[in-house]
Structure formats: C-alpha cells, structure tokens
Backbone as CSV, one residue per row, in Angstrom:
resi,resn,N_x,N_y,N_z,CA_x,CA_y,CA_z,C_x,C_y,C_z
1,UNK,83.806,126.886,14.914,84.495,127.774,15.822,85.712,128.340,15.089
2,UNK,86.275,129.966,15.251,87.489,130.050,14.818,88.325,130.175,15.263
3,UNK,89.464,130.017,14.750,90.541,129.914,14.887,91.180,130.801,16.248
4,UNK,90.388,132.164,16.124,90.991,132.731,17.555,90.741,132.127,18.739
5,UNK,89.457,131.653,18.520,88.250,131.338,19.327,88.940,130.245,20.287
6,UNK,89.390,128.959,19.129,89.836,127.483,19.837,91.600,128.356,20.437
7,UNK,91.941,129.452,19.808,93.608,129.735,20.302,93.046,130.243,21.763
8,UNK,92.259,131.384,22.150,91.585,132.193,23.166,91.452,131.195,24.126
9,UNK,90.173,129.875,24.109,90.300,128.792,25.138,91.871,128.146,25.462
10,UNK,92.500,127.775,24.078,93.409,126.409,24.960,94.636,128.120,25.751
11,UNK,94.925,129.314,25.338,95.520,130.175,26.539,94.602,130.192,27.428
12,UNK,93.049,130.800,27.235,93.037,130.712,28.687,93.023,129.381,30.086
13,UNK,92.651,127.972,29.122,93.138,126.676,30.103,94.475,127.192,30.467
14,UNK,95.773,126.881,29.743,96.670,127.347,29.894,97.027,127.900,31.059
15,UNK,96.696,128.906,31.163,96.344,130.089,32.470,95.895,129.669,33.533
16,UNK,95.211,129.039,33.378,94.405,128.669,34.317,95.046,127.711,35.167
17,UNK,95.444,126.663,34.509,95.896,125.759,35.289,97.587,126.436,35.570
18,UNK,97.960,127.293,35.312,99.221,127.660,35.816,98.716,128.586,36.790
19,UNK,97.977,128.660,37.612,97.357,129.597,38.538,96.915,128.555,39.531
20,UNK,96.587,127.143,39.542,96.169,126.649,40.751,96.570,126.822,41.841
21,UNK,96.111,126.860,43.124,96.111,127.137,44.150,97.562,126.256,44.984
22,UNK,98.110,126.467,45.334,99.487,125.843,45.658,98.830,124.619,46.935
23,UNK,99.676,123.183,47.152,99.501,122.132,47.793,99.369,122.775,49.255
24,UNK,99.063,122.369,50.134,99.202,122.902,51.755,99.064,121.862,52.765
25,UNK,99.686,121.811,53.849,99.815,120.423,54.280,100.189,121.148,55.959
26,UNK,99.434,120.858,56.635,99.359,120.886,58.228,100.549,120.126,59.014
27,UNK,101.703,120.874,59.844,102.286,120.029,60.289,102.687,121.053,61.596
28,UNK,103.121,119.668,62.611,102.798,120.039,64.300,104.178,119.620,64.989
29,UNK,103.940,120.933,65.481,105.686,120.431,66.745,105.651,121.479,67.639
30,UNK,105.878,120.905,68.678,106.052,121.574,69.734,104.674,121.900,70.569
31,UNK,103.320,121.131,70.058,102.318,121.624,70.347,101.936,123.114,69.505
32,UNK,102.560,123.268,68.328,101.886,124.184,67.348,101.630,123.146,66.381
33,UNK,100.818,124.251,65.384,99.858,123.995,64.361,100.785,124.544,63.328
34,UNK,101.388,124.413,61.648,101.429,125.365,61.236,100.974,124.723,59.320
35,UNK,100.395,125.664,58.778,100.054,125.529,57.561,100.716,125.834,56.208
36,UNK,101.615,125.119,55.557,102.679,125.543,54.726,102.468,124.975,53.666
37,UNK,102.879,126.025,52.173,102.892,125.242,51.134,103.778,123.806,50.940
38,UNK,103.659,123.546,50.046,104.824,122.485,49.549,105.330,122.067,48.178
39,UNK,106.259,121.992,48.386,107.112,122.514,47.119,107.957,120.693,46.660
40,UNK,107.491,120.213,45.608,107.894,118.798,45.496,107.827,118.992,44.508
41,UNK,107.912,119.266,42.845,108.769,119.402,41.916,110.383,120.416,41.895
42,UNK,111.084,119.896,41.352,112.224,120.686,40.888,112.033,122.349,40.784
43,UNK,110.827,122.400,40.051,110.933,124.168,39.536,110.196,124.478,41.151
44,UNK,109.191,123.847,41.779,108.364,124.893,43.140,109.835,124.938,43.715
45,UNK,110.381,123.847,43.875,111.461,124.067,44.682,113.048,125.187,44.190
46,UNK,112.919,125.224,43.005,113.716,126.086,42.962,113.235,127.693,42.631
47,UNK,111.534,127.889,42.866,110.512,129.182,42.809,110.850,129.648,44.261
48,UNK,110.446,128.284,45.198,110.304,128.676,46.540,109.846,129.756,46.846
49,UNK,110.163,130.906,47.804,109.668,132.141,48.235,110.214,132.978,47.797
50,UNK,110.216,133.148,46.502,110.960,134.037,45.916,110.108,135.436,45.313
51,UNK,110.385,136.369,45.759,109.083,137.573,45.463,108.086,137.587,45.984
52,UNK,108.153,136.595,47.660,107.131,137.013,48.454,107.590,138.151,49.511
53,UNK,106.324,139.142,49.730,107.091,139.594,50.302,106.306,139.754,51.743
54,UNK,104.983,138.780,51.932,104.758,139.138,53.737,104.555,137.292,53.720
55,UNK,105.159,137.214,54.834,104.204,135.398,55.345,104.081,135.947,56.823
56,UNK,103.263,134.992,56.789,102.103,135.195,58.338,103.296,134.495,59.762
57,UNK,102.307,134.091,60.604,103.380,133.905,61.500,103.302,132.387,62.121
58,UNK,102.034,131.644,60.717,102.713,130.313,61.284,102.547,130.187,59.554
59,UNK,103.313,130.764,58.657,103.203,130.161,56.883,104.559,130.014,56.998
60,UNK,104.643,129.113,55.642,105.536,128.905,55.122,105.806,128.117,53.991
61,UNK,107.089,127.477,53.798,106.805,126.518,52.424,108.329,125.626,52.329
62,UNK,107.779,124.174,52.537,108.198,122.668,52.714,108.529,122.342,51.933
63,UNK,110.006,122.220,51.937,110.320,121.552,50.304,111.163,120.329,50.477
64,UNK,110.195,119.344,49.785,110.525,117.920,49.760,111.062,117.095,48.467
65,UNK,112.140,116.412,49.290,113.218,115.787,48.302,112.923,114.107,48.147
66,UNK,113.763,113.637,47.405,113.544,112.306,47.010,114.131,111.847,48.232
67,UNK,115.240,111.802,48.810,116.487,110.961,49.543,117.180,112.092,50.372
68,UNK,117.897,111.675,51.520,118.580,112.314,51.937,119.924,112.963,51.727
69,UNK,120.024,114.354,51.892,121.367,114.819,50.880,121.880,115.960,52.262
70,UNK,122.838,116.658,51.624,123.081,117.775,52.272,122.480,118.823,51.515
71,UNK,121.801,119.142,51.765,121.000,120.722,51.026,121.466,122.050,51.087
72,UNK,121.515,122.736,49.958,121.947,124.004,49.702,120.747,125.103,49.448
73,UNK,120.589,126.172,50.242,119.428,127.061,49.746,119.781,128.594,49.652
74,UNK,119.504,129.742,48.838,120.283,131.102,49.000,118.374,131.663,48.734
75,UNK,118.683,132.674,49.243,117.791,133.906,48.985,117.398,134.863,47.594
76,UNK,118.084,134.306,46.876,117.545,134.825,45.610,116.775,135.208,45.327
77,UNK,116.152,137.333,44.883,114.892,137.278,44.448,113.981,137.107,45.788
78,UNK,114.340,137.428,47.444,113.385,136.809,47.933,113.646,138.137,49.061
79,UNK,112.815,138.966,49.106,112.552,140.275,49.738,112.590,140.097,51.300
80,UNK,111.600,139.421,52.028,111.465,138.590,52.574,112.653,137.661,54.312
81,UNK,113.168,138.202,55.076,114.382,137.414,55.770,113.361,136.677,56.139
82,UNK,114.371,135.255,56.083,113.617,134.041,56.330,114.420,133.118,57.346
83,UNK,114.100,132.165,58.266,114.612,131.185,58.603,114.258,129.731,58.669
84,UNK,115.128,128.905,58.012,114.927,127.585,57.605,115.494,126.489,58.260
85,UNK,114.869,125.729,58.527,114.677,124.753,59.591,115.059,123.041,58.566
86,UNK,116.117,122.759,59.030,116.523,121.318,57.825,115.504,120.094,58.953
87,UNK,115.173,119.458,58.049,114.758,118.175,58.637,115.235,117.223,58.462
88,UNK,115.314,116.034,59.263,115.365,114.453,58.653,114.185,113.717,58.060
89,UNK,114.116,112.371,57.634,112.862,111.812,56.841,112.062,111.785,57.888
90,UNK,112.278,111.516,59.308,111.505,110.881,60.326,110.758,112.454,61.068
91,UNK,110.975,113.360,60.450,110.445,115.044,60.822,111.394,115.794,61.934
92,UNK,112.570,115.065,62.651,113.396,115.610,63.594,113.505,116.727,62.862
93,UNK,113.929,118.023,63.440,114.831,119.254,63.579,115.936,119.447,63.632
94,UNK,117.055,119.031,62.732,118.540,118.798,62.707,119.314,120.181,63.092
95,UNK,118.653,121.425,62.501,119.365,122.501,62.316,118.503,123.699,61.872
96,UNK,118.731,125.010,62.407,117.832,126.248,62.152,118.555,127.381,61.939
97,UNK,118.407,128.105,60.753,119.619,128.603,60.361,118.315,130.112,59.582
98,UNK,119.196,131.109,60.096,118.312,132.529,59.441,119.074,132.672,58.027
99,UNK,118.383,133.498,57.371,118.500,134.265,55.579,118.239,135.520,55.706
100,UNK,119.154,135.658,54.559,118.936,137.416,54.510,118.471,137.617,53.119
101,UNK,117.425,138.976,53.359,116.507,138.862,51.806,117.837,138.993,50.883
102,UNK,117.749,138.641,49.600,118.005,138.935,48.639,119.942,138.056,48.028
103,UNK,120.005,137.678,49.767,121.178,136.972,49.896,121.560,135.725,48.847
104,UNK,122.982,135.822,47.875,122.932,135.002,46.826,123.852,133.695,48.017
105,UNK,124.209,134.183,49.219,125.282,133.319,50.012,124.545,131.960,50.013
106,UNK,125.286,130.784,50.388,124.497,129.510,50.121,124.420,129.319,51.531
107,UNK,123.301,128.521,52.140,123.380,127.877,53.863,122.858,126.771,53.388
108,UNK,123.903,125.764,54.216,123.926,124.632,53.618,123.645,123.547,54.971
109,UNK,122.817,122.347,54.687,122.494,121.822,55.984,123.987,120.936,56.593
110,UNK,124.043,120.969,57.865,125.419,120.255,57.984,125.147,118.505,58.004
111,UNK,124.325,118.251,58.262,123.776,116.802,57.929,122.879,116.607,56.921
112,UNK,123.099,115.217,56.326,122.135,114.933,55.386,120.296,115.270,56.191
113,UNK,119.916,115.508,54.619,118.522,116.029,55.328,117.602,115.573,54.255
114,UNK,115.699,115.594,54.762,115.280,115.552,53.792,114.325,116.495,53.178
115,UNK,114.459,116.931,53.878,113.503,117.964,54.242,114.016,119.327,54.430
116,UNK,112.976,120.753,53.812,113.644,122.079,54.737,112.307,122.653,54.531
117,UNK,112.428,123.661,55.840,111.221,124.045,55.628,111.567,125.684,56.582
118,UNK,111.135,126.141,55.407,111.384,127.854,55.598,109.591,128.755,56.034
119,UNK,110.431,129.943,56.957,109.394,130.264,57.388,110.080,131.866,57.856
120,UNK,109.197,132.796,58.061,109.671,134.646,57.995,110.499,134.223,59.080
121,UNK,111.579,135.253,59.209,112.739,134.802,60.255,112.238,135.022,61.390
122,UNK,112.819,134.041,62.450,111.817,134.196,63.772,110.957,133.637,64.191
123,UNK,110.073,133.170,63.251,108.851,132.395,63.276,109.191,131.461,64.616
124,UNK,110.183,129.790,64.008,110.511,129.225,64.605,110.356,129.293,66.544
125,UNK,111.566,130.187,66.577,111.519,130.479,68.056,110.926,131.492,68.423
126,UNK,109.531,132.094,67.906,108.575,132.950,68.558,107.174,131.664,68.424
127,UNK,107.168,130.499,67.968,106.610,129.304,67.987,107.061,128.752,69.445
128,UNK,108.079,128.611,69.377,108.839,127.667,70.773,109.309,126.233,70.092
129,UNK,109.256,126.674,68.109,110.057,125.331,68.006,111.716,125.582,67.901
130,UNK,112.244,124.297,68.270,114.071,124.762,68.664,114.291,123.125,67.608
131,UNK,115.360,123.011,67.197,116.256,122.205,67.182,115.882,121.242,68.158
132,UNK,116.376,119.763,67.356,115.808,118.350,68.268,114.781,118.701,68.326
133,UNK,113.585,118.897,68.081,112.146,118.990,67.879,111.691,118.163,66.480
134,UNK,110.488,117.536,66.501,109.815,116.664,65.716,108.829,117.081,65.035
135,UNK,108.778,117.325,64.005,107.572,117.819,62.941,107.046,115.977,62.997
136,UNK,105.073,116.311,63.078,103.838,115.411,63.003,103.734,115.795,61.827
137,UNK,103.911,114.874,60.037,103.512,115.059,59.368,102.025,114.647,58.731
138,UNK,101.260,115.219,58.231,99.929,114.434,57.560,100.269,113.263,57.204
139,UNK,99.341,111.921,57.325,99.304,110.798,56.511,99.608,111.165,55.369
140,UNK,99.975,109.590,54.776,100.742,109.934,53.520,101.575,111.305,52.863
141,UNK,101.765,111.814,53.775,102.934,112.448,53.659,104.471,111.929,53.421
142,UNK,105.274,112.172,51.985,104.878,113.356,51.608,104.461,113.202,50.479
C-alpha cells in the first residue's frame, strides 16, 4: 500500500470519528418528554450550542459536571437566544434564566448546581416546566 493510501485512510478514520453522532439522553418533568444532547467532556461543554442556529421545541443540550459548583455560562458564537435551566444532582430546577445570542455577559447560577441544561428561549415555560420542578433522569445517568 502507499504511502498516500495508508495517510488517505488514517484522515479519513480521523474524520470520521470526529463526526459521531452526539450522546442523547431522554429526560421528563412536568409530564414532558424532552430529548437533549449531552455534553460531559470539558471541550462539548465548552462547544455547547455554539453556531447552532434552529433547536426544536423540546431539544437541547445537558451539560454535566463532576460536583456541585456555581456555574458560569455566556453566549458566545451562539446565534441562537436560549434559556437555561441550572439543576441540582437530584434533577430539581433551582433557577431559569434567558440568553441573548451572541451575548459575551456571564449568567451565573445563584446556587451550587450540577447540572444546566439549555434549551431555545421559551422552551421551558411553553413546556409548563417552572422552577422547583424535577428532571426524571435515564438510569445510570449521568
């Protein structure tokens, strides 16, 4: 085989596996359904929704931490107004807070959290989920 040949395969593996299909994980509150990526390395989580520019009206994308902290998130790069919903480990609804596309401002959770989980602005309360509400996560989650 030559040399382009074995370079041609290991880019296109390469490629390939930087293209897999993102994690997705079903989670329920309020008597909704909703289907969201999830974001549990460092870089998904700091990609997040950045240069998306339609989500549906139950998408979104879950980004999960080691421990509970106070979390910081801005809009960077993200076309998109969004509103993000902080969680605790146990899936409560601590706090729901809107974004503005492209916004470098930081919104920061006011309690430790472990969880956030962003979704097109609105979503939330055109769902009927509010604050003090409980996300049902999948087994072995997360």
């Amino acid at each position: 085989m030559s040399s382009k040949v074995v370079a041609f395969i290991l880019i296109s593996a390469w490629f390939s596996s930087c293209q897999s299909p993102p994690e997705r994980v079903t989670l329920r509150a309020a008597g909704q359904s909703l289907t969201v990526e999830v974001a549990r390395t460092e870089a998904q989580r700091e990609r997040g929704l950045m240069e998306r520019a339609n989500l549906g009206p139950r998408d979104g994308m879950i980004f999960v931490f080691d421990r509970d902290d106070h979390l910081s998130f801005w809009m960077k790069n993200t076309p998109s107004p969004l509103s993000i919903a902080f969680l605790a480990a146990d899936g409560k609804i601590l706090q729901i807070e809107d974004m503005q596309p492209f916004s470098e401002t930081i919104v920061r959770s006011r309690l430790s959290a472990r969880y956030a989980l962003e979704m097109r602005k609105g979503a939330f309360a055109e769902l009927g989920i509010s604050e003090g509400d409980k996300f049902q996560f999948p087994n072995r989650f997360p």
